[in-house]
Each structure stands twice: as structure tokens, then as C-alpha cells.
N, C-alpha and C positions, 0 to 999 in steps of 0.2 A: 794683974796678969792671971792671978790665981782663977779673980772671977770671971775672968774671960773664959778661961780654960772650961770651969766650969760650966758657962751657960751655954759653950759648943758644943758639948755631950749634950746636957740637957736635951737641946735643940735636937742633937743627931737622935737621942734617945726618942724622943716624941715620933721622930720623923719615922722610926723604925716601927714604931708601938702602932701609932694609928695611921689613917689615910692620910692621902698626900693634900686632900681638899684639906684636913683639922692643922695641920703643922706652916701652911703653907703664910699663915699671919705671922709664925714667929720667925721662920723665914725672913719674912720682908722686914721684918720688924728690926731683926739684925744687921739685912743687907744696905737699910738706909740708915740706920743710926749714927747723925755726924757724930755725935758728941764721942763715941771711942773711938782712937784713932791708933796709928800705928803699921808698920811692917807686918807684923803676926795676926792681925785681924783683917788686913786685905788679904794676905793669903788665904785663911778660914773665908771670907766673902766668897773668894773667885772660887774656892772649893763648895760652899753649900751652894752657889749659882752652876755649878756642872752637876752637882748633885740633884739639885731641883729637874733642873734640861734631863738629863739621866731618866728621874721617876717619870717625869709625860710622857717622855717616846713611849716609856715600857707601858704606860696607862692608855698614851694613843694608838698603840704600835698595833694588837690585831686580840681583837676581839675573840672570843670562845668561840663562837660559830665561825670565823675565820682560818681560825686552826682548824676547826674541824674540819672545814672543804680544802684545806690544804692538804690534810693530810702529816703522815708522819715523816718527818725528812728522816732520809737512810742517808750512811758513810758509803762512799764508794770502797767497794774492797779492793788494795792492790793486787795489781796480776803478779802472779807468784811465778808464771811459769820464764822460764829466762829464756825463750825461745821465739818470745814475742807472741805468743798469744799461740804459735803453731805447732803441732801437735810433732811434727818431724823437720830436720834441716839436716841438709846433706855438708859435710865437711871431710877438706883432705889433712893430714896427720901432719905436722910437723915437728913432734917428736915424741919418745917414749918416755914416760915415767914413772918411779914407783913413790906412792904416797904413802906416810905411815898414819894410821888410824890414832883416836883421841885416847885417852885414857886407859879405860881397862882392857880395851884391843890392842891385838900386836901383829897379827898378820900384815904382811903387808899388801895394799893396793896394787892393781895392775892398772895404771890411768895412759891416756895420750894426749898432749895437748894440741888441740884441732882447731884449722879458722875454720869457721862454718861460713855457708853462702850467704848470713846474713852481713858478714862482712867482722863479726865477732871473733876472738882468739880465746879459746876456753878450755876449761880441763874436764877430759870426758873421762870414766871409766869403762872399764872395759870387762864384763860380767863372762861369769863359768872362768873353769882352770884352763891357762894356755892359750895363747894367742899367737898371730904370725904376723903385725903389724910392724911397719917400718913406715921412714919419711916416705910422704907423697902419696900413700896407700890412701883411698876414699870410704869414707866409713859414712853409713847413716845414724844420725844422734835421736835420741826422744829425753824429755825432762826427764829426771827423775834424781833427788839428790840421793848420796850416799852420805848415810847418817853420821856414821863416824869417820868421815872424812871431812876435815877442814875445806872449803872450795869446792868441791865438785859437784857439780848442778846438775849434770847430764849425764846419759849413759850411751854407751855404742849399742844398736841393734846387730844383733851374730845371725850372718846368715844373709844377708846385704852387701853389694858391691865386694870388699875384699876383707871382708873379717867372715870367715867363715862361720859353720855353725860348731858350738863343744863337739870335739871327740869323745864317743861313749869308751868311759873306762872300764876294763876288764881288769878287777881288781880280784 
């Protein structure tokens, strides 16, 4: 067993070191060898036979000048925006809430959780001091998350449908 052990390395070693054309006798050479027999060297077989299949695709698979005219394959980047792609979505309020920020903030949020016309139920914030929001009220939303708050993806535009624009304070 020991030398079994050993001449599957060997073999894997070679196959690693040189091309697949110099390896590919000792290979066979293993694959049909009745005289060792056993459980543990038909496994090793069916492994250096995937192994073998393995190295041609990637030998057969696409030539230098193939990749070239393909070109570089890109990742599609996920859409980040939670609004499905649109820049605005109209939604009526179905309640008010105040959200507490993560760590080293403590202010509190002024948020409302809104279905939008996409048919979604979401937690908007609601930007500048003081607001006059209640159920039912119709807010226009735009992406924009608020950093230190857990959930909130979106914001109310002020100044739209029934959230007015901030009161300038006279302080």
C-alpha cells in the first residue's frame, strides 16, 4: 500500500511538473495495470481518469487567439439601487417611526414605513428637522441609504405631494 501511495504522487507529481503529452504513458500505464488490484487503486484510477479528462478540455478548450477575440469576460455588477433600477417611486405612509442609529450615533431617526407603487413596504427616512407626516399621507421616495441606520435604503423627497419643504429656522 505504502507503494501504491507512493507511485500516485509520483505520477500526480510528473503530471504537474510536465506536459500532459510526457505524463500521459504513466498514466496509462497505471490505468491498466491488472496485476495491482484493490478498493484504494480503483478509486486513485477513476481519479487520475477525471484528472486526465480535466487536463484536455483545458488543453482543448480555447486557444490564445481565442481568448483574444473573446475578449475579457466582466462580472455583472449587482443593482444596488432598491428601487428597481428607478430613480423615484411614489408611496403612501403607513406609519411613523423613530430609528436609533448604530454605534457611536445617538440622535435619533425620523423614518416612515411606506408601500411604494412598486408594490414594496419599506423604511424611508425622512431628512431636515421636523416633519408633519401621518398614515395615508403620499410621499415621493429616491434611493439613498442612511449610513448609520440599520434598514433604511431610501429617503422622502421634501417638498413633494405632502411632506413639505424644512422650515428655515430662526435661531
Amino acid at each position: 500500500m505504502n507503494i501504491l501511495a507512493r507511485s500516485i504522487t509520483s505520477i500526480a507529481r510528473s503530471c504537474l511538473g510536465n506536459s500532459i503529452e510526457g505524463s500521459r504513458p504513466h498514466l496509462t500505464q497505471l490505468y491498466l495495470n491488472p496485476g495491482i488490484q484493490g478498493s484504494l487503486l480503483n478509486a486513485a484510477r477513476s481519479c487520475l481518469g477525471n484528472i486526465m479528462q480535466g487536463f484536455e478540455q483545458i488543453r482543448l478548450g480555447s486557444s490564445l487567439w481565442q481568448m483574444h477575440r473573446r475578449g475579457k469576460t466582466y462580472k455583472k455588477r449587482r443593482n444596488k439601487n432598491p428601487l428597481d433600477g428607478k430613480p423615484f417611486a411614489k408611496g403612501v405612509v403607513l406609519r411613523t417611526v423613530i430609528k436609533k442609529p448604530k454605534k457611536p450615533n445617538s440622535a435619533n431617526r425620523k423614518c416612515v414605513v411606506v408601500r411604494l407603487s412598486t408594490g414594496r413596504e419599506m423604511t424611508a427616512y425622512v431628512p431636515g428637522i421636523g416633519h408633519n407626516l401621518q398614515e395615508h399621507n403620499v410621499v415621493l421616495c429616491k434611493p439613498g441609504r442612511v449610513k448609520d441606520t440599520p434598514g433604511v435604503k431610501i429617503r422622502c423627497v421634501r417638498g413633494k405631494y405632502d411632506l413639505p419643504h424644512p422650515l428655515k429656522r430662526t435661531d
